[in-house]
Every structure is written in structure tokens, then in C-alpha cells.
PDB file as gemmi writes it, atoms N, CA and C in Angstrom:
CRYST1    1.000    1.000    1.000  90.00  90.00  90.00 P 1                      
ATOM      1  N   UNK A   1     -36.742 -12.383 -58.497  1.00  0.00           N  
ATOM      2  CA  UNK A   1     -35.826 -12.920 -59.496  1.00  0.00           C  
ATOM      3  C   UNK A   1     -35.202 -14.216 -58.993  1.00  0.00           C  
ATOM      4  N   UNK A   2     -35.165 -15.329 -59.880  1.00  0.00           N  
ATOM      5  CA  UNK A   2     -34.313 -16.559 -59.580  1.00  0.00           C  
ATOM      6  C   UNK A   2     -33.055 -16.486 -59.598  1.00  0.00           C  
ATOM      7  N   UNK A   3     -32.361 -17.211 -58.894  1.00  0.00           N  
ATOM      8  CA  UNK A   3     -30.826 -17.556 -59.410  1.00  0.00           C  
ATOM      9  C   UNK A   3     -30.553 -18.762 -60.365  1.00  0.00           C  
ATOM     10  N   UNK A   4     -29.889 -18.225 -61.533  1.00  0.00           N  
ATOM     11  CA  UNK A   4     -29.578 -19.001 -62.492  1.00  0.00           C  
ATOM     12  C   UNK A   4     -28.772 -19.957 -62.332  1.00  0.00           C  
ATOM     13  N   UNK A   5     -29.063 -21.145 -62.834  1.00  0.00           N  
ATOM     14  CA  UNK A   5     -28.255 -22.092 -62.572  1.00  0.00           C  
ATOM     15  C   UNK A   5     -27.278 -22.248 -61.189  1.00  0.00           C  
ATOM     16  N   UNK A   6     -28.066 -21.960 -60.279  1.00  0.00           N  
ATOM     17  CA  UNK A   6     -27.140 -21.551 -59.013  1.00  0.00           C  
ATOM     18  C   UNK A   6     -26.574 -23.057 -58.590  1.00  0.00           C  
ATOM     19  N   UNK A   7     -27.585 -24.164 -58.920  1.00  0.00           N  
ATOM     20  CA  UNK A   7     -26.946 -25.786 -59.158  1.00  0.00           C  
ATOM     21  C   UNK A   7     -25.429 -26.074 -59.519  1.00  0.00           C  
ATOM     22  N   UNK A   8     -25.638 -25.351 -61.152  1.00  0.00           N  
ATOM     23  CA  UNK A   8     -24.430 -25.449 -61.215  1.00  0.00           C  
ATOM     24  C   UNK A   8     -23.098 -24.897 -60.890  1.00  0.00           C  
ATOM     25  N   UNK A   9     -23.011 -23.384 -60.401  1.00  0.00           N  
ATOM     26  CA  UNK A   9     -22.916 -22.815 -59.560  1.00  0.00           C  
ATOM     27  C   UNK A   9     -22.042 -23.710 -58.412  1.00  0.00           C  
ATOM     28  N   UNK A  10     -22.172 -24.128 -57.962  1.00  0.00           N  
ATOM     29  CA  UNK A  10     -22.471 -24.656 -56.322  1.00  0.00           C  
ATOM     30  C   UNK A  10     -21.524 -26.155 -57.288  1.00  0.00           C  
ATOM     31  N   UNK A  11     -21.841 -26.605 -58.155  1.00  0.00           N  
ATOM     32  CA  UNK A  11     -21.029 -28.541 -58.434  1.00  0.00           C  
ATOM     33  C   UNK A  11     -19.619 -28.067 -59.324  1.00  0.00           C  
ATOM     34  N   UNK A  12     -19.725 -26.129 -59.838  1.00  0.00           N  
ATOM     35  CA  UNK A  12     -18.553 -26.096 -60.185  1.00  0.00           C  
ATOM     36  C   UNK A  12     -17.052 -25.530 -59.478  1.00  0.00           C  
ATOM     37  N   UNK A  13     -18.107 -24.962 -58.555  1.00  0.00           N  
ATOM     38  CA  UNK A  13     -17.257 -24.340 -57.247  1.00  0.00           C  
ATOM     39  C   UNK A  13     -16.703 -25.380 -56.279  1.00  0.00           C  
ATOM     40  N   UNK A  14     -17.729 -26.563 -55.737  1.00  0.00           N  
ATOM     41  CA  UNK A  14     -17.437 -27.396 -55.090  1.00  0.00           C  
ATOM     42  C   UNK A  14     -16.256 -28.557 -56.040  1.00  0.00           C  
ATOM     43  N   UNK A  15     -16.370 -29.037 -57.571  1.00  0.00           N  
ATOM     44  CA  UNK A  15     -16.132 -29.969 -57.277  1.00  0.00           C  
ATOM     45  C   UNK A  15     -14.165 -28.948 -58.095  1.00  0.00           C  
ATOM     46  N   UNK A  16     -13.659 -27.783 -58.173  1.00  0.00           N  
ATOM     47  CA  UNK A  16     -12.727 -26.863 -58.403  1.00  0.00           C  
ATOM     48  C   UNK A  16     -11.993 -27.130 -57.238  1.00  0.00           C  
ATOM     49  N   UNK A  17     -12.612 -26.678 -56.116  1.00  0.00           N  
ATOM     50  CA  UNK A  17     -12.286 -26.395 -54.847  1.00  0.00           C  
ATOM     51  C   UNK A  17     -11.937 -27.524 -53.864  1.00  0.00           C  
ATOM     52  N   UNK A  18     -12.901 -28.846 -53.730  1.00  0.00           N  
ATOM     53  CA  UNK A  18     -12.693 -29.656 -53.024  1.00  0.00           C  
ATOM     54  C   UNK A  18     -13.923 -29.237 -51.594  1.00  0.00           C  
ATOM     55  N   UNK A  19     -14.537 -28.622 -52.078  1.00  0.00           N  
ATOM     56  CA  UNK A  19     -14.951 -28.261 -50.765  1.00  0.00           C  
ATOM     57  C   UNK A  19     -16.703 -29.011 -50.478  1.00  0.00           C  
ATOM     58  N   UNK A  20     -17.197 -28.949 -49.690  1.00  0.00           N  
ATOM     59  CA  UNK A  20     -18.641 -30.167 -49.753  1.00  0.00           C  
ATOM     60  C   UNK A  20     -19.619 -28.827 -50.204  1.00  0.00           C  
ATOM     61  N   UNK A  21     -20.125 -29.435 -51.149  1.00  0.00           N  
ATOM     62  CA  UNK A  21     -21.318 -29.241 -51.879  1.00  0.00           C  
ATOM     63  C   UNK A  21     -22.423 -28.321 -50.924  1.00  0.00           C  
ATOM     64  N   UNK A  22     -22.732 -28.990 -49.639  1.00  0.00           N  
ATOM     65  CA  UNK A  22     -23.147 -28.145 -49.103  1.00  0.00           C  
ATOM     66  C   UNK A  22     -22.758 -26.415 -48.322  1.00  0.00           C  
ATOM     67  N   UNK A  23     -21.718 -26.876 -48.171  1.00  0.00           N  
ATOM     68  CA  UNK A  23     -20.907 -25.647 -47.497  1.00  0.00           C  
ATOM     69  C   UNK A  23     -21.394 -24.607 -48.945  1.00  0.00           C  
ATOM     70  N   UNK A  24     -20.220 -24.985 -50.131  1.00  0.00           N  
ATOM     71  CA  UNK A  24     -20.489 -24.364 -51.177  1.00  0.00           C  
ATOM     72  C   UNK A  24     -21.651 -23.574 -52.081  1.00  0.00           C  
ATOM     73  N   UNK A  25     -22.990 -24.249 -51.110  1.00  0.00           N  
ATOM     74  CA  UNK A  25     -24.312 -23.930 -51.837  1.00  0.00           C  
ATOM     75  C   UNK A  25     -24.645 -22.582 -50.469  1.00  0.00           C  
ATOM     76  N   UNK A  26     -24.365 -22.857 -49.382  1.00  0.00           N  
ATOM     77  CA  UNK A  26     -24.549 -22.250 -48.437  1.00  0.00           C  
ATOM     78  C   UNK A  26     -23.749 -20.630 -48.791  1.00  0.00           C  
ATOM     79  N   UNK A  27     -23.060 -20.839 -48.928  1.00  0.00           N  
ATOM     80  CA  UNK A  27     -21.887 -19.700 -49.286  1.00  0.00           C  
ATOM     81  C   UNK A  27     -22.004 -18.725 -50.416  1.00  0.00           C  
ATOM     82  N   UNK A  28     -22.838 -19.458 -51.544  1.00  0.00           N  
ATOM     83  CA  UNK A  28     -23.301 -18.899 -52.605  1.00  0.00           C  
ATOM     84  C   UNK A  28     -24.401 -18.238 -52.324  1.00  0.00           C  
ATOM     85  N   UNK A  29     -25.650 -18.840 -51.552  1.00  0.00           N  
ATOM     86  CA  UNK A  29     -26.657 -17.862 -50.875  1.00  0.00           C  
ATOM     87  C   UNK A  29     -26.485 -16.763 -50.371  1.00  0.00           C  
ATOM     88  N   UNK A  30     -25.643 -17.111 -49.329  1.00  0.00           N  
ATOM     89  CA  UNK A  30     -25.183 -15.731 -48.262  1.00  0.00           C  
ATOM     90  C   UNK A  30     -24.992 -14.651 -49.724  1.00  0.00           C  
ATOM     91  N   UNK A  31     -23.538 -15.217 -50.241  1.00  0.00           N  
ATOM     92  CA  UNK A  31     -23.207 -14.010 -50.839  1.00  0.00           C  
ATOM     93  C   UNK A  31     -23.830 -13.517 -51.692  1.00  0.00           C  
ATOM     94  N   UNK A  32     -24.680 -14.492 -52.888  1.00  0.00           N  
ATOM     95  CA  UNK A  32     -25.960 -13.461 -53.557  1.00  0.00           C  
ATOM     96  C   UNK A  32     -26.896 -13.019 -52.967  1.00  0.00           C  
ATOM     97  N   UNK A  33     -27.300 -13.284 -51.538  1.00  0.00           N  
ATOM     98  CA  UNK A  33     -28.107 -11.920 -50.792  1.00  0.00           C  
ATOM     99  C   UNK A  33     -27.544 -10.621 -50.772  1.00  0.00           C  
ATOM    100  N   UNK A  34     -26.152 -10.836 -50.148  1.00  0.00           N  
ATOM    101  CA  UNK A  34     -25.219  -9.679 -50.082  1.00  0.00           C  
ATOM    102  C   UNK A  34     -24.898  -8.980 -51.068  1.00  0.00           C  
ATOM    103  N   UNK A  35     -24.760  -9.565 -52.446  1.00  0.00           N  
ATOM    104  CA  UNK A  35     -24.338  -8.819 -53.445  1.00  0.00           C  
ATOM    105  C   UNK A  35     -25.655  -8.640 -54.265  1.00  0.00           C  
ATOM    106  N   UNK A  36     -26.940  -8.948 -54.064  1.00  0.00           N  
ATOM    107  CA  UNK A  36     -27.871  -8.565 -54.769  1.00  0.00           C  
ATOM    108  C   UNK A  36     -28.713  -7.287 -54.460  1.00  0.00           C  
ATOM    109  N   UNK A  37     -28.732  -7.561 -52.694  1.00  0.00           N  
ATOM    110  CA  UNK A  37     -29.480  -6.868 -51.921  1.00  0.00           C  
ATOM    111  C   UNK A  37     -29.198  -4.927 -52.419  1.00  0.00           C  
ATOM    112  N   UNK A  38     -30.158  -4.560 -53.185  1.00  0.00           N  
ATOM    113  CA  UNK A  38     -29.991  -3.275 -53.281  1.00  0.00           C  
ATOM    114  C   UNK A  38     -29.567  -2.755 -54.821  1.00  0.00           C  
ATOM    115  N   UNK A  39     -29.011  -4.309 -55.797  1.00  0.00           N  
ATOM    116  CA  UNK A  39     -28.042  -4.247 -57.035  1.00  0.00           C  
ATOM    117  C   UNK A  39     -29.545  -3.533 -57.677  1.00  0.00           C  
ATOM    118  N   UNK A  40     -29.138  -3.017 -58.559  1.00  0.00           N  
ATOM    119  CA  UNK A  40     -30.085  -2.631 -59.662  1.00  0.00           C  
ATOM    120  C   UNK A  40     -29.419  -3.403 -61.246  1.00  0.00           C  
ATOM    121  N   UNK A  41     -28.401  -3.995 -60.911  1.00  0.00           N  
ATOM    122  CA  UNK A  41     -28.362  -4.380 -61.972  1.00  0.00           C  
ATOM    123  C   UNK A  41     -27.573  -5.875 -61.671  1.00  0.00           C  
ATOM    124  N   UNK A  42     -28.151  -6.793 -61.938  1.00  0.00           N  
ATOM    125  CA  UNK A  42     -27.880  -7.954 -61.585  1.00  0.00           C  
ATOM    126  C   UNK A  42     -27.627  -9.332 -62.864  1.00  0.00           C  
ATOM    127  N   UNK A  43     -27.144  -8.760 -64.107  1.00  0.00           N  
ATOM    128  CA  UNK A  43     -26.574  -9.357 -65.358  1.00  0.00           C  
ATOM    129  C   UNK A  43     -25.228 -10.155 -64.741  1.00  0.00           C  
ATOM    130  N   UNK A  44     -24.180  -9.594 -63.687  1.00  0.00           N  
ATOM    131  CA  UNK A  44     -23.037 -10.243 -63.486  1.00  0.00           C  
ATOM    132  C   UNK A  44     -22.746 -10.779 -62.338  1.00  0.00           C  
ATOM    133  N   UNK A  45     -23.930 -11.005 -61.247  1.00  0.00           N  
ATOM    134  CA  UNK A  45     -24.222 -11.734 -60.036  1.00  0.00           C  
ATOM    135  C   UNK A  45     -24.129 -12.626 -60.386  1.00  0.00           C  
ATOM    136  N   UNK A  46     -23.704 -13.686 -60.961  1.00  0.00           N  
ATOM    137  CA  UNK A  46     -23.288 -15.329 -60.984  1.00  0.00           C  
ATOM    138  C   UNK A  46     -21.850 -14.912 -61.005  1.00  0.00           C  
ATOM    139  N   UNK A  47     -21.559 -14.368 -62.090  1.00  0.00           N  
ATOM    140  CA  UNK A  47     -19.912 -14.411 -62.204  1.00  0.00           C  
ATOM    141  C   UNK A  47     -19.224 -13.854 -60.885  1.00  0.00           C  
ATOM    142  N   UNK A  48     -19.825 -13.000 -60.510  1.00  0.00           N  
ATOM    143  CA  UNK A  48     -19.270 -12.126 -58.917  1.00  0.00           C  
ATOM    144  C   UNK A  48     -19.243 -12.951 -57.722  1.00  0.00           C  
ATOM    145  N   UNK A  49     -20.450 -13.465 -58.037  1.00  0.00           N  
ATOM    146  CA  UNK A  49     -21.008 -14.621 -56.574  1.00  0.00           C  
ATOM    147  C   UNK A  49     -19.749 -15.701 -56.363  1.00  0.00           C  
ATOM    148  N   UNK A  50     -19.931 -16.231 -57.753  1.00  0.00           N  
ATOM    149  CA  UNK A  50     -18.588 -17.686 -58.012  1.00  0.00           C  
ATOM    150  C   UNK A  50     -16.893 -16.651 -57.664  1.00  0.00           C  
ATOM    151  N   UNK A  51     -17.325 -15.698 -58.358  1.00  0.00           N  
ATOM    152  CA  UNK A  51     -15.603 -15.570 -57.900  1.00  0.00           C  
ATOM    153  C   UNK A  51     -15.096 -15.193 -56.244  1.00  0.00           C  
ATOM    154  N   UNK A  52     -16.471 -14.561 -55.701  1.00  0.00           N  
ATOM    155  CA  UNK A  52     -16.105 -14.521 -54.474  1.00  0.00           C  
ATOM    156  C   UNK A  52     -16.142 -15.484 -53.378  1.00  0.00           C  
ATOM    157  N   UNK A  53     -16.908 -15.952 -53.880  1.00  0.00           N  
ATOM    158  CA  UNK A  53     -17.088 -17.879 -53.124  1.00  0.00           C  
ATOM    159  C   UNK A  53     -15.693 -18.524 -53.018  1.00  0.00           C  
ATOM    160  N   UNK A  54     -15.036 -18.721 -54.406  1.00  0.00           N  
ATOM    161  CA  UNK A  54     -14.226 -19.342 -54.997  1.00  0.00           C  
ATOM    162  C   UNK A  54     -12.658 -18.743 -53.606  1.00  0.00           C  
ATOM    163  N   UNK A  55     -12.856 -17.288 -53.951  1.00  0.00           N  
ATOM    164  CA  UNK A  55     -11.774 -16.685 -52.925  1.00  0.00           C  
ATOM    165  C   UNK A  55     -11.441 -17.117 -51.456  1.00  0.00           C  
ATOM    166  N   UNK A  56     -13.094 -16.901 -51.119  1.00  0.00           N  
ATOM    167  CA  UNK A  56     -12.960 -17.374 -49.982  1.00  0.00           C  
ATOM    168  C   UNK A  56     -12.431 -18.884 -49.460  1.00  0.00           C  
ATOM    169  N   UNK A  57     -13.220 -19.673 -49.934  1.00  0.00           N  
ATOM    170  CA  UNK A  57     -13.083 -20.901 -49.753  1.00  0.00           C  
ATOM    171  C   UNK A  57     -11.523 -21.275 -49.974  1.00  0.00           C  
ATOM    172  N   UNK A  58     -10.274 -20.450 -51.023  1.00  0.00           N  
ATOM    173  CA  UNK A  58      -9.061 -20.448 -51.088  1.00  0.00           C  
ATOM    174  C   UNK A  58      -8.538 -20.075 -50.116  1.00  0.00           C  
ATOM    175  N   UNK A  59      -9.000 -18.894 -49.311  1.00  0.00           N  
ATOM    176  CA  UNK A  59      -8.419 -18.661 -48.484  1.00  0.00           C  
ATOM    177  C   UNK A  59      -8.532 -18.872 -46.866  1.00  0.00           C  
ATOM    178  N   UNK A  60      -9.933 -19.456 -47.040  1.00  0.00           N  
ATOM    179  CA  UNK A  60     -10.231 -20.535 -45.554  1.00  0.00           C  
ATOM    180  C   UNK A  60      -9.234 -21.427 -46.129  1.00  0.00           C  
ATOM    181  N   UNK A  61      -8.852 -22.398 -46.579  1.00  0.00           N  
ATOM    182  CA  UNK A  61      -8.036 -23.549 -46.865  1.00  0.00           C  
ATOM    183  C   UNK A  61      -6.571 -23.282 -46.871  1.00  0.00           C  
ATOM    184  N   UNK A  62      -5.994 -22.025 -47.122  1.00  0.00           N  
ATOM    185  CA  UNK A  62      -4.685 -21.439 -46.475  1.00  0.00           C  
ATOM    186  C   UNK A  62      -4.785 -21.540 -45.161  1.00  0.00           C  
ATOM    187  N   UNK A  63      -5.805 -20.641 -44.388  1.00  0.00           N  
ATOM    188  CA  UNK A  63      -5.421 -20.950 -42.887  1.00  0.00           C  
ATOM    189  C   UNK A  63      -5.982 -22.219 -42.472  1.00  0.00           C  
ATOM    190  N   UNK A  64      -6.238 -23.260 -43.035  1.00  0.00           N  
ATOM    191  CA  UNK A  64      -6.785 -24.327 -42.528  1.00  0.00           C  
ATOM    192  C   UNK A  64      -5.543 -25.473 -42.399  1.00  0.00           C  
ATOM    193  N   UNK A  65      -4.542 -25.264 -43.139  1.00  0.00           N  
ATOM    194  CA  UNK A  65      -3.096 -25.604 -43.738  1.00  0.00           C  
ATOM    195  C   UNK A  65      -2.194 -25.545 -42.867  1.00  0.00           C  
ATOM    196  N   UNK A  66      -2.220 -24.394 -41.907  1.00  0.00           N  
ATOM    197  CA  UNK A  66      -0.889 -23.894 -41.631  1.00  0.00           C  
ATOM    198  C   UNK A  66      -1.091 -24.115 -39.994  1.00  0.00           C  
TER     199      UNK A  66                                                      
END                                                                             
């Protein structure tokens, strides 16, 4: 199975966040391995992927702050 629009994915996370494009594309991989690996049902793996990306990257940038 492909990842959908994982492009965009990755230019809406990055350009939300501030964070480089690459990091952001990197991060999205990892975690749709992780969250696919085993899914039987994989209709809401974009939305899951982005929101957990999205978290993280918020909360690397808290401790990156302080």
C-alpha cells in the first residue's frame, strides 16, 4: 500500500510547525511504519500520522526553548 499524499503531509506539517521539511518527512515515515505495522485497518493513518508528528515536533520545540 502507498502513502497518500504523504508530500503533502510532510509541506503541511512542516510549513504549521516551522520545522525543515526534511526532518518532517523523516518523522512521518518512522511513524507510519509504526502505526501501520500490523494495522488492519489503515483508512485513518494520515490523520494519526500528522497528528502525532505534529505533537511531537511541539513538544521537541518546548524543550528546545527552555
Amino acid at each position: 500500500m502507498t502513502q497518500p499524499n504523504v508530500d503533502d503531509l510532510v509541506q503541511s506539517i512542516a510549513s504549521d510547525t516551522g520545522a525543515p521539511p526534511e526532518t518532517v518527512s523523516r518523522m512521518v515515515s518512522q511513524t507510519w511504519q509504526a502505526f501501520s505495522d500490523g494495522a488492519r485497518i489503515t483508512d485513518y493513518l494520515p490523520v494519526l500520522v500528522t497528528k502525532r508528528v505534529r505533537e511531537d515536533l511541539r513538544s521537541q520545540s518546548r524543550h528546545n526553548h527552555h
